[in-house]
Wavefront OBJ file of the C-alpha trace (Angstrom):
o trace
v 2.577 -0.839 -5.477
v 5.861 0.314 -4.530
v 9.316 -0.106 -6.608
v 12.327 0.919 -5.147
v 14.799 2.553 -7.845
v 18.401 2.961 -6.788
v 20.029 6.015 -8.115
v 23.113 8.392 -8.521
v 22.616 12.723 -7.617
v 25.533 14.755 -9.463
v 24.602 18.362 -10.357
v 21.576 18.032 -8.962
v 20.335 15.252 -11.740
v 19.182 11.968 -10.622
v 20.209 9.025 -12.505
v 18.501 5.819 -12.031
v 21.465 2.898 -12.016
v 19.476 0.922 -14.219
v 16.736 1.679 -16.624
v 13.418 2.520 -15.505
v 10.162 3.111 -17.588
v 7.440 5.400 -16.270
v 3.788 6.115 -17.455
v 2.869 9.103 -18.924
v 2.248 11.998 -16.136
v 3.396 9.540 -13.242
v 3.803 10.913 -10.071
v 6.798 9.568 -8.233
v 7.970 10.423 -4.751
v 11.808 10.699 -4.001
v 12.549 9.223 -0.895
v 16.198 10.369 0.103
v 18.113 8.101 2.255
v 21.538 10.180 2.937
v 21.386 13.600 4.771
v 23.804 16.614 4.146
v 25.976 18.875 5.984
v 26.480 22.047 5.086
v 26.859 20.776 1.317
v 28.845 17.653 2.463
v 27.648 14.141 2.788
v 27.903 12.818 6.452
v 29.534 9.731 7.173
v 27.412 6.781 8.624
v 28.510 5.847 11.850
v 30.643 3.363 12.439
v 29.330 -0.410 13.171
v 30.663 -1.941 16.479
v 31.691 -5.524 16.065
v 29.545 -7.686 18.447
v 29.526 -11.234 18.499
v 26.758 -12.931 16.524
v 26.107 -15.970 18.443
v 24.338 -13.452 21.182
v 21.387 -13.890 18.617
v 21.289 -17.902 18.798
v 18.218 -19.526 19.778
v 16.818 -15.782 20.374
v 13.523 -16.448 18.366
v 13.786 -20.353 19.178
v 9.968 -19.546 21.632
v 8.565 -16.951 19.227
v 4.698 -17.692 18.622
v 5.087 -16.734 15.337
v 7.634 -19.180 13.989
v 6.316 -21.917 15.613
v 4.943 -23.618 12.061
v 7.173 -25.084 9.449
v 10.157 -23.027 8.430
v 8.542 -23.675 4.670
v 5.035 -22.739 5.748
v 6.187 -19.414 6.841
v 8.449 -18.711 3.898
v 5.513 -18.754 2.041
v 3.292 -17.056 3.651
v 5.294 -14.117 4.342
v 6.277 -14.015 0.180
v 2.890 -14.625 -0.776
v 1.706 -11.603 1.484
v 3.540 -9.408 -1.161
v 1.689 -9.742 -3.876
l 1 2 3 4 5 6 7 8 9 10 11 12 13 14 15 16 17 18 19 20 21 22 23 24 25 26 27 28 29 30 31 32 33 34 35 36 37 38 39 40 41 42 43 44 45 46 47 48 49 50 51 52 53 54 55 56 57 58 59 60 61 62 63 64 65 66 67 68 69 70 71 72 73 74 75 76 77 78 79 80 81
């Protein structure tokens, strides 16, 4: 199973935000989510505002929210464990 640990670089030394236990000999991949620039962190791009009600009703004929809004809610979190 996966666990997604949010943490801090300075000096080269990652520091979880929260405390995190490991197992003896774990092996843990770092999966870095910001890229750098000659030494300097880029800056994300900016968002465009659009207007959200573009996305009403979109998914209103999707075959796969055609069951109860429940029924699906449950499915999908039960599908994680």
């Amino acid at each position: 199973m996966y666990q997604a640990i949010e943490a801090t670089s300075k000096s080269g030394v990652i520091r979880p935000l929260e405390p995190v236990s490991f197992v003896e000999d774990e092996r843990l991949i770092i999966l870095r989510l910001s890229k750098l620039t000659e030494g300097k962190q880029q800056s994300a791009p900016p968002i465009r505002a659009t207007d959200w009600r573009q996305w009403a009703g979109v998914l209103k004929d999707s075959p796969h929210l055609n069951d109860d809004p429940v029924s699906i809610q449950r499915t999908m979190r039960n599908q994680w464990g």
